[in-house]
N, C-alpha and C positions, 0 to 999 in steps of 0.2 A: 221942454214939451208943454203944450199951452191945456192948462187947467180944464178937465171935463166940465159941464155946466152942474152944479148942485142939486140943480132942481130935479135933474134927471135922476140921480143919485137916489131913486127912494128907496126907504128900509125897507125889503122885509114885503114888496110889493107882489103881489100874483093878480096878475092882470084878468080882466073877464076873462079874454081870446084864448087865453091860454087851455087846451085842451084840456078837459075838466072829469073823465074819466081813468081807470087803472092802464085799463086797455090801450088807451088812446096815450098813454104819458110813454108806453113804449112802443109805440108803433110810429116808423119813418117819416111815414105818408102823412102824418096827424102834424107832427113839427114842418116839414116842408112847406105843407098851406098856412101853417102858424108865421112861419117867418116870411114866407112871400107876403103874406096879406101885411104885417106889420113893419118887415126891414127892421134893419139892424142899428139904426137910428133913435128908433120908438122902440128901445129896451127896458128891462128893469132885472133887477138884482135880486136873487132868488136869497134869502135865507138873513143877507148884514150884506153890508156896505163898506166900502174899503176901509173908509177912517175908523172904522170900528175892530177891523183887526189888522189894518196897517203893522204895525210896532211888533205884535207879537208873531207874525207870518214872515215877516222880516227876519227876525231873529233864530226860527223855526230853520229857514230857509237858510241863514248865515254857519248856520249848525253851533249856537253858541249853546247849546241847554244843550248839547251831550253829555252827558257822565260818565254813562258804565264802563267806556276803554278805562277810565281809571286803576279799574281793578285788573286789568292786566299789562298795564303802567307801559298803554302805547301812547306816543305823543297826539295829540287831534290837529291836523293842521289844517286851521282855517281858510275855505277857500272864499278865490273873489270872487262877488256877484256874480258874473260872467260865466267861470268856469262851475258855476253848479247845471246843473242838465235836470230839467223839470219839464213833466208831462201834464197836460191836464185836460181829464178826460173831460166827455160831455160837456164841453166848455157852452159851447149856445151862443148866444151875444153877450155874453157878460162879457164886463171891462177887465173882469180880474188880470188876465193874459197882460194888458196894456197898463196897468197901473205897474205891474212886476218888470214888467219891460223896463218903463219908466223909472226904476230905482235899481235899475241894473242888471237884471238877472235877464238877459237878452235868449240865453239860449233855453226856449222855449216852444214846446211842440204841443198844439190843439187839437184835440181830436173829436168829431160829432160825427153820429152818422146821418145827418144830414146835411147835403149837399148842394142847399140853397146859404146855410149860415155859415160855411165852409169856402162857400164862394166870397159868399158878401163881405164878410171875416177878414178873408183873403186882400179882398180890393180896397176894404176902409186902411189897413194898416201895411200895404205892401211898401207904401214911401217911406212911413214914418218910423215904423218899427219892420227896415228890411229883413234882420237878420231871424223873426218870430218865423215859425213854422206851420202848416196847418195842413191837415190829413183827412180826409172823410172816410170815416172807418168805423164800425162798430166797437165799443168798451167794452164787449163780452169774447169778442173775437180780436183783440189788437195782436197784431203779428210783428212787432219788433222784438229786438234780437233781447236775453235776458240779459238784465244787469247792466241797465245802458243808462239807467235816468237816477240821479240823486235824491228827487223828490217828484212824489205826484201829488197833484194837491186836485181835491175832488169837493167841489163845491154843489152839493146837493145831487149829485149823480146816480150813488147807491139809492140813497133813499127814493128815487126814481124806480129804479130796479124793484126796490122791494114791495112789491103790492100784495096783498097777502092771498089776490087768487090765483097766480103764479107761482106762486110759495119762494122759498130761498134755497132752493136747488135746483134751479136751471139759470137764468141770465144771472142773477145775484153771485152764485159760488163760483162761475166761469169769470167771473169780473175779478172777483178778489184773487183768484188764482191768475190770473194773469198781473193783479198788481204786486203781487208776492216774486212773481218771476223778474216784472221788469226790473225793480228796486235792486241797484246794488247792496251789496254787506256795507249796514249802516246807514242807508237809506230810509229815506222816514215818509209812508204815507200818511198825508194830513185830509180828513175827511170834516168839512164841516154836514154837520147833521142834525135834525130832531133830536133823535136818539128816542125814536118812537122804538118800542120792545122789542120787533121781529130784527131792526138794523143792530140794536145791541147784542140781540143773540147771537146773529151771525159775526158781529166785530170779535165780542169778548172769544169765542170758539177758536175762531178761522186765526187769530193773530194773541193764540196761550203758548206756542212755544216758540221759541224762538224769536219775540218779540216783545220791547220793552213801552207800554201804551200808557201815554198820559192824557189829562179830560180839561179841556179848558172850556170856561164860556165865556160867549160872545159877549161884549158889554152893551146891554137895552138903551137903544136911543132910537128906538121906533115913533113913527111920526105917529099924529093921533088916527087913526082910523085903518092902521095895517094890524097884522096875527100879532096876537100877545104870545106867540110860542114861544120858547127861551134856543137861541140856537147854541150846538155847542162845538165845540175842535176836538176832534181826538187820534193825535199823534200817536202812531207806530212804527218804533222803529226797527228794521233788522237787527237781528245781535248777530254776531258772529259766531257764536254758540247756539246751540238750540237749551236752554234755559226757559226756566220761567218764573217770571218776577210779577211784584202785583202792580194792579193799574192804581198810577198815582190822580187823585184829582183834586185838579187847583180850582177850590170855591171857596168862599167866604163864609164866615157861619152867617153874616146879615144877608147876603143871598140865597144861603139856603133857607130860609126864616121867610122870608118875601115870596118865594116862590110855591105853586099848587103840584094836581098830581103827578105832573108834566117830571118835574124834579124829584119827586118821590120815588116814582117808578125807576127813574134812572139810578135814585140811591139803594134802593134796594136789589137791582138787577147788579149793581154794584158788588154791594156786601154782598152778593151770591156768588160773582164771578171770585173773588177774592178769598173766600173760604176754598172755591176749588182750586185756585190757585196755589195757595197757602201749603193745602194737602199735596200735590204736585212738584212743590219747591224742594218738600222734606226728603223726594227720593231723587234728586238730581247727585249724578255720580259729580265727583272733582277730578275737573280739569286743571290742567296749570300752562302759561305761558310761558315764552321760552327766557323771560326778562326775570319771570319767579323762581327757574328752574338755575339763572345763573348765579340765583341769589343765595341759593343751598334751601328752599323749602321742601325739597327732597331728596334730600343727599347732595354729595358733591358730583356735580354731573360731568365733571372733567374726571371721573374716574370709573369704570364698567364695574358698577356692582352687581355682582350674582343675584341672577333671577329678579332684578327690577323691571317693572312695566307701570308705564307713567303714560293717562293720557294726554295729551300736547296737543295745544292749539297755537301754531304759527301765522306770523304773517303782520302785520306795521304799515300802516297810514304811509306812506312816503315813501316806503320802499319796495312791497310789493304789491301787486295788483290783482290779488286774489289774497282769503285766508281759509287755511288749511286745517281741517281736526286728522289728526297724528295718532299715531299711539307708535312709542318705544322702549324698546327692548334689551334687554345686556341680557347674555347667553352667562351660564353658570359656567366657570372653568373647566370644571368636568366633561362638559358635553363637546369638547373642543378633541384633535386639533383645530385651527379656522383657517379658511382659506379666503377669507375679506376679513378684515380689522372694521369695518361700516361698511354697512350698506342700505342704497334708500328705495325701496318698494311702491312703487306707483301702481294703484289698486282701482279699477273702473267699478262703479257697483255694478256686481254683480252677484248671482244666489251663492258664488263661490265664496266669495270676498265676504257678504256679507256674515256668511258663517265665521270664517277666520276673524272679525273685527268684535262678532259676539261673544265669542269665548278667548280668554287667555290660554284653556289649553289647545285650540287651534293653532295660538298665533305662536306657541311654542314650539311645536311642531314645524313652521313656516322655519321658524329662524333656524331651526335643527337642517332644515334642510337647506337650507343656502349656506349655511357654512360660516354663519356670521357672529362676530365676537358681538359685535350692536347692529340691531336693524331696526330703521325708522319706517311704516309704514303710513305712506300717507295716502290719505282719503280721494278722491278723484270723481264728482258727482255730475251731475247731465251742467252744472254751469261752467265746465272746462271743456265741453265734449268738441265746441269749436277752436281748441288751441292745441297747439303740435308738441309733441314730446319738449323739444329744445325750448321751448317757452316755459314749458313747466318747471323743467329745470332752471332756468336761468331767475325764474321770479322766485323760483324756492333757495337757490343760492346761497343768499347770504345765512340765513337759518340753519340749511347744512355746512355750513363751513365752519358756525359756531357749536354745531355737538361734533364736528369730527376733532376737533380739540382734546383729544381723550389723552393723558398721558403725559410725556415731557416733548411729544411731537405731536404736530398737525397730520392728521392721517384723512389719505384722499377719500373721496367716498364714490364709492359703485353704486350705478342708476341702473335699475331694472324695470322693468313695467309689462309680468309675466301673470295676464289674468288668465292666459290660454293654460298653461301648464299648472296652474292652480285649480281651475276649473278639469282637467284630464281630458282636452279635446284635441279629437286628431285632427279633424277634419270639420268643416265648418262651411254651411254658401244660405245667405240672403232669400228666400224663396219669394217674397213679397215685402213691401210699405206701403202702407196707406196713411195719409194722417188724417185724423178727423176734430172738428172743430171742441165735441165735446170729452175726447176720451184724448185727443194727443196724438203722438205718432203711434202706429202698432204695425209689428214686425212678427215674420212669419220666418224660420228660420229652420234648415235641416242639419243637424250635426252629428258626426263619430265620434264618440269616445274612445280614449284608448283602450281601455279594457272592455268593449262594448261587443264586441268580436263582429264586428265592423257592421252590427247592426244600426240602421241611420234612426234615429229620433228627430223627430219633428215640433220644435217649440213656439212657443209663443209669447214674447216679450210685448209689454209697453213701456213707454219710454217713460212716462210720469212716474210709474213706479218706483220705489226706491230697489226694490228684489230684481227688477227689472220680469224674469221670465214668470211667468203666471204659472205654466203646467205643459209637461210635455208625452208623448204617447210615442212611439216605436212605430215605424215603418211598417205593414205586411211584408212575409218574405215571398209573398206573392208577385206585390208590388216591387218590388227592389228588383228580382229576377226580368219583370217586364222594362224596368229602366237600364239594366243593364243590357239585356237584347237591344232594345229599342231607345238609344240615348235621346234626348230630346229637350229642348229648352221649354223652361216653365212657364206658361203664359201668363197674363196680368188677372185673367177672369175664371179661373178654376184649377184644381190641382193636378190635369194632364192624366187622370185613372189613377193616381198615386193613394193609396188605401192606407188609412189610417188604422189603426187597431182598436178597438173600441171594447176589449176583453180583459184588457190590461191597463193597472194603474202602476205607476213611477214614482211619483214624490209621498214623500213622507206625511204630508195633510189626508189627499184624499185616500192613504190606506186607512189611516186613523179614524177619519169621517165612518168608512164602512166598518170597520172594527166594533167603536161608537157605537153606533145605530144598531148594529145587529145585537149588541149586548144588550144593551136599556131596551128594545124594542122586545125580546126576548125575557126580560125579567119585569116589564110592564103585561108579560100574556096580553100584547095585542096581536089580534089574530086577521084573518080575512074571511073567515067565513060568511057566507050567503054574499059573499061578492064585495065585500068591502074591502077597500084599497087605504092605504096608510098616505094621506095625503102629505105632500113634501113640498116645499119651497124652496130654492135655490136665489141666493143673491150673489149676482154677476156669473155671467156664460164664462167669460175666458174663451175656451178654444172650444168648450160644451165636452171635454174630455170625462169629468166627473156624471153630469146627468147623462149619456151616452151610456157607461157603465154600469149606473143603476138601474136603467132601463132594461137594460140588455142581463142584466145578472139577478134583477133583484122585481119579480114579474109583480109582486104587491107593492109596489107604488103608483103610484101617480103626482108625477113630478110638473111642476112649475118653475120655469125659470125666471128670473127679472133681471133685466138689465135696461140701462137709460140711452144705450146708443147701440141704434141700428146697424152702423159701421164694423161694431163687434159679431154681429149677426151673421152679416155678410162674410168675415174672415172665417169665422167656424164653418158655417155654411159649406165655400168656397173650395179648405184648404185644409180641414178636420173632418169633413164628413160628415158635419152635425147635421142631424134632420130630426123634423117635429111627426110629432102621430096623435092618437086619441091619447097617451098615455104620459105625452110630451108635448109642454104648449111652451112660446117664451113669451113673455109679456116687455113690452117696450116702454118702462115707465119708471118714474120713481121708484126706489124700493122702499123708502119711509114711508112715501102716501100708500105706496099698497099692502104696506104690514100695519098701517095704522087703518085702512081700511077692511081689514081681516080683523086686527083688533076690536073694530065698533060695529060691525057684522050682529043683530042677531039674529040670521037664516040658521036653521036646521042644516050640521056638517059642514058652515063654511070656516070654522077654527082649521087649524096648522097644526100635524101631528111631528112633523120635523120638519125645525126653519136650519138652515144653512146659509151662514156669511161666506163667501170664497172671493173678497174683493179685497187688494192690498191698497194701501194710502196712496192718493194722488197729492198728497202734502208734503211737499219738502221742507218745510219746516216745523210739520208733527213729530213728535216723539216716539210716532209709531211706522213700521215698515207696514204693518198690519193687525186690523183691520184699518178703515178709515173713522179716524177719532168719533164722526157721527155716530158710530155703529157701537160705541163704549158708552153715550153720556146715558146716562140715567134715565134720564126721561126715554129716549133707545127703547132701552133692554124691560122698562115695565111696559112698552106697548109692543114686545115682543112677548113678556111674560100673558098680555091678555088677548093676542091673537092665536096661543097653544090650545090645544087639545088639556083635558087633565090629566093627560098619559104624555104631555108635549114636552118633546126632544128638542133642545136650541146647542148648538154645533159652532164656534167660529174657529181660526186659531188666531192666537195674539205674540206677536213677534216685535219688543221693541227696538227702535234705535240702537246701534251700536254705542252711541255716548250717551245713552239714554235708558240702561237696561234695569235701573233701578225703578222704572215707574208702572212695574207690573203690579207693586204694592195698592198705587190708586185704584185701578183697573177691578184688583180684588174687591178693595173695599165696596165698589160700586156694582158689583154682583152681586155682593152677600148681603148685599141692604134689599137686590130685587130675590134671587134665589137663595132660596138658603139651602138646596140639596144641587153640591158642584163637585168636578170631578175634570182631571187633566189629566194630560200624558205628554210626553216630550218625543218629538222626532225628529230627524236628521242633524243625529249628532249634538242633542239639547238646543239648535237655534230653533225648531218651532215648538211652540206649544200648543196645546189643543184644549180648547173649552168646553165641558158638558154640562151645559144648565137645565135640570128634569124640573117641572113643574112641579110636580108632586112632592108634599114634604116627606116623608116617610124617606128612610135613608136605604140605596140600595146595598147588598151585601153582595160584594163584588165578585168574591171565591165562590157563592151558589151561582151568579149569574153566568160566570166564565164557565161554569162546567153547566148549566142549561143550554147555554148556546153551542157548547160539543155537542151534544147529543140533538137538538135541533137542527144543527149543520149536517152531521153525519146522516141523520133518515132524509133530510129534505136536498141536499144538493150532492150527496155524492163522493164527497170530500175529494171537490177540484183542486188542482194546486192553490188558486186563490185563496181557500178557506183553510189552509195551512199559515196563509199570510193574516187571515184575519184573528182566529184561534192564539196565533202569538203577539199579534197589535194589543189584543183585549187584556191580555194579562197586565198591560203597562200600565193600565188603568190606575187611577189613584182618586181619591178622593181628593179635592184642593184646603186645605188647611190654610186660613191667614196666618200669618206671622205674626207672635206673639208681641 
């Protein structure tokens, strides 16, 4: 392939033409007239120049500086050039695609949303480099299938994205979440950057669990008259755990010596990420592989010892094409006879599963009931959702063949994949799907339970979720009588008169929430008199089943809702019954800028007397099922603490990962540095837990307040059945205690 010309090659160059506002760096229309006017010919190289990180993108790319399968002693087998699958978003006219081409790595896909350099792109390298790819597509919205590319390599892209009057929760966090989905397990995004503070914040956050990140810089051979900025590399790679390890960074001490604040800031954004990292490591539960497991680090696994539970992560470069977190089981002799000697459990996440995966006495429970001397329970998460049972089986295979090994014989193993009969449903139909660009797929779904006495609930799932269903409310038996007269198919645009209940709550959170509130609000003697209402905040609608309730039940509020996508509006709207009044507003926006915007308020009455989180992690690779990590860091929770009232109630519940259940320790610690008067309760069976952060220091006494709010309840409502349900939520009450 015949040598680019050098000259074109400049370091590090940003052209006049080049659109020179925030605004304009992400807007279509701005690049389209940029590359019509200039062609794809008269380019330049946004950040370093091939030869400047040639060798180590190579290398990056070749996957030789893996480590960490070390420690669960799986082989890495080097692939050829060819066979790595690399995406790169925002490409532009840069060469980089072409230089990579050029040293082999052919299968390459480009992606810009614009459609003059996508062209032009197209037509300079359709001869030379056939087998390159190119897509005109937005990097915030890329719609390829997950877990399809080895490597994305992003060459100034993000830091496009990031302008800081946009902030980093709209195009930025849509980007990186879709680069967390593309990358397969062990896939490495390579992001060259500034590494100005707003990209660092969002790298070191968005890629703390389940990601191993190292910091390289670019070597300075900038010509005279280009940015002195120092550019830098920073590799992240999936684990196959959700772990968390610290960011290693490879610099020089004479480079860091040479360098201004540019290097400073990054080192000290550093040593911050790192301490939180550190704190986070200490509560990472152990797993083991099934190579440790053969080794006797926990016994001899060729033999069913009583009442062991080991969690396991399967799965091997070469031989299977997925990796699996597991947890298994050997039943006590005692609890026996058995009617399976193994058997292996195929588990969708689901609110059921995820219970059973939290607790070991759920999952004891599980094996009591199948009948099983060992039961291996594997995990099953939205990056399987497009493969078929017998797939699953077949890649998991070899793995169960080696724990059916139990004894002086090979004993077969029984496949089940029972999330219906785990979950207790009888009956089950799809009501709606919509996907939307910033929330995902979301699903509207009616179901029977068995013991439900065949009344239908009405849920509501998103897919990104790890819980999967958000909240669900009970049919009218008004409504169900009219569907039964009148059978009739659901339309796509509204719920067909089908009446939601808005009187009654089901899950375990929002009884707690109203529990919560009514205690503390009750032992703060805030009152309403002369017409004052208990201002509430709500983050994320869901199905609007919780604000719905409080409206309807609880006439001294006035509630606020926030959510960031319309699309959610629309389904509650639609298919819940949700409606706004004087008394109910939703607001369509960030919830960080609007609780930091209530925070830096100071009009007369604009504080927040109850903030409520009701939003579950759109992170597959957080540690958390819920909240979303955002909604835990520190900085958070004190511009929640100064958007309160001095009477101000903060609400969320914190549910971690099933291999992750040790990290409510950080969580604590990062409360009690902002609140020092906290307070929890556990519901549904100890998987959720519930957070009460009172502004005020003064501690409350939890036995006067439980019997204040009897008697409050009793003169003011009546004592509905509801307030039976809340009367016993309240007593569970506990103050939160760190761990000594």
């Amino acid at each position: 392939m015949a040598e680019e010309n050098p000259a074109k090659e400049s370091c590090i160059r940003i052209a006049e033409e080049l659109p020179v506002t925030a605004v304009d760096y992400i807007n279509q229309e701005s690049w389209d007239s940029f590359f019509t006017s200039k062609g794809t010919d008269d380019f330049c190289e946004w950040y370093a120049d091939w030869p400047q990180f040639r060798t180590s993108l190579k290398n990056l790319l070749s996957f030789q500086l893996a480590e960490e399968l070390n420690h669960f002693s799986f082989p890495l087998l080097q692939p050829l050039p060819e066979e790595v699958s690399i995406l790169v978003p925002a490409c532009g006219a840069s060469r980089l695609s072409e230089h990579l081409y050029d040293e082999g790595f052919t299968d390459i896909t480009n992606v810009d949303f614009s459609k003059v350099v996508i062209e032009a792109m197209m037509k300079r390298n359709i001869r030379v480099r056939p087998e390159m790819k190119w897509r005109v597509m937005d990097i915030t919205n890329i719609s390829f299938p997950s877990g399809i590319f080895d490597a994305i390599v992003d060459k100034g892209g993000l830091d496009i994205l990031m302008d800081s009057e946009h902030g980093p929760r709209s195009g930025p966090l849509s980007y990186i979440s879709k680069v967390k989905r593309l990358l397969k397990a062990g896939g490495r995004y390579i992001c060259l950057t500034l590494a100005e503070p707003l990209v660092l914040d969002l790298l070191f956050s968005k890629f703390r669990f389940g990601w191993k990140i190292n910091l390289y810089t670019i070597s300075d051979e900038a010509s005279p008259g280009t940015t002195t900025q120092q550019t830098f590399m920073l590799v992240a790679e999936k684990s196959y755990l959700t772990v968390v390890s610290r960011i290693v960074p490879f610099m020089d001490v004479s480079f860091v010596e040479t360098q201004g604040i540019q290097v400073d800031e990054l080192l000290e954004a550093l040593k911050r990420e790192n301490t939180i990292r550190e704190e986070y490591s200490k509560s990472t539960d152990k797993w083991y592989s099934l190579e440790e497991l053969k080794q006797g680090v926990n016994g001899n696994i060729g033999v069913i010892e009583s009442g062991r539970v080991i969690k396991l992560f399967l799965g091997e470069t070469g031989i299977s094409r997925f990796f699996y977190t597991c947890v298994l089981l050997d039943a006590p002799p005692e609890t026996g006879p058995f009617s399976k000697q193994f058997l292996v459990l195929f588990l969708q996440k689901s609110q059921a599963s995820q219970k059973i995966l939290a607790s070991e006495f759920q999952q004891r429970l599980v094996l009591q009931s199948f009948k099983a001397a060992r039961l291996l329970i594997i995990v099953l998460d939205s990056s399987y959702y497009r493969l078929y049972s017998d797939d699953i089986r077949e890649d998991t295979g070899y793995f169960v063949a080696e724990l059916c090994q139990v004894g002086d014989d090979d004993t077969d193993a029984e496949f089940t994949a029972d999330d219906g009969t785990i979950e207790g449903i009888k009956q089950n139909k799809i009501v709606h799907q919509v996907s939307s660009v910033l929330t995902g797929q979301i699903s509207v779904e009616d179901v029977i339970y068995n013991q439900s006495q065949d009344i239908t609930f009405r849920r509501l799932y998103f897919e990104r979720a790890e819980s999967l269903m958000h909240s669900e409310a009970p049919l009218s038996t008004e409504a169900l009588r009219q569907k039964k007269e009148k059978p009739k198919k659901i339309d796509s645009h509204a719920s067909s008169g089908v009446k939601v209940e808005h009187k009654i709550l089901t899950t375990g959170f929002h009884k707690g929430v109203i529990a919560g509130l009514l205690l503390f609000s009750t032992h703060s003697k805030r009152t309403t008199k002369a017409g004052g209402l208990v201002k509430t905040v709500i983050i994320g609608l869901g199905p609007g089943i919780l604000p719905m309730f409080m409206r309807n039940r609880l006439p001294s509020l006035k509630i606020e809702v926030v959510d960031l996508d319309p699309a959610v509006l629309n389904v509650a709207s639609n298919y819940f019954g949700f409606t706004e009044d004087e008394r109910l507003k939703v607001h369509i926006t960030d919830a960080i800028k609007f609780v930091r915007e209530k925070a830096n308020s100071e009009a007369d009455g604009s504080k927040v007397d109850l903030l409520i989180i009701d939003v579950d992690s759109s992170d597959s690779s957080s540690g958390l099922i819920s909240p979303e990590a955002d909604f835990v860091e520190e900085s958070f929770l004190l511009t929640v603490k100064d958007s309160l009232s001095d009477k101000g109630l903060f609400i969320f519940k914190l549910i971690p990962k099933h291999y992750f259940t040790s990290m409510r320790a950080p969580v604590y610690s990062k409360l009690k540095r902002v609140f020092s008067n906290l307070y929890h309760m556990y519901v549904d069976d100890g998987f959720v837990e519930i957070i009460f952060a009172v502004k005020k220091e003064a501690p409350v006494e939890l036995e006067e307040a439980c019997e204040a709010l009897e008697r409050s309840l009793r003169d003011n409502y009546n004592m509905h059945p509801w307030i039976n349900n809340v009367l016993h939520d309240s007593k569970l009450i506990k103050p939160l205690l760190l761990p000594s």
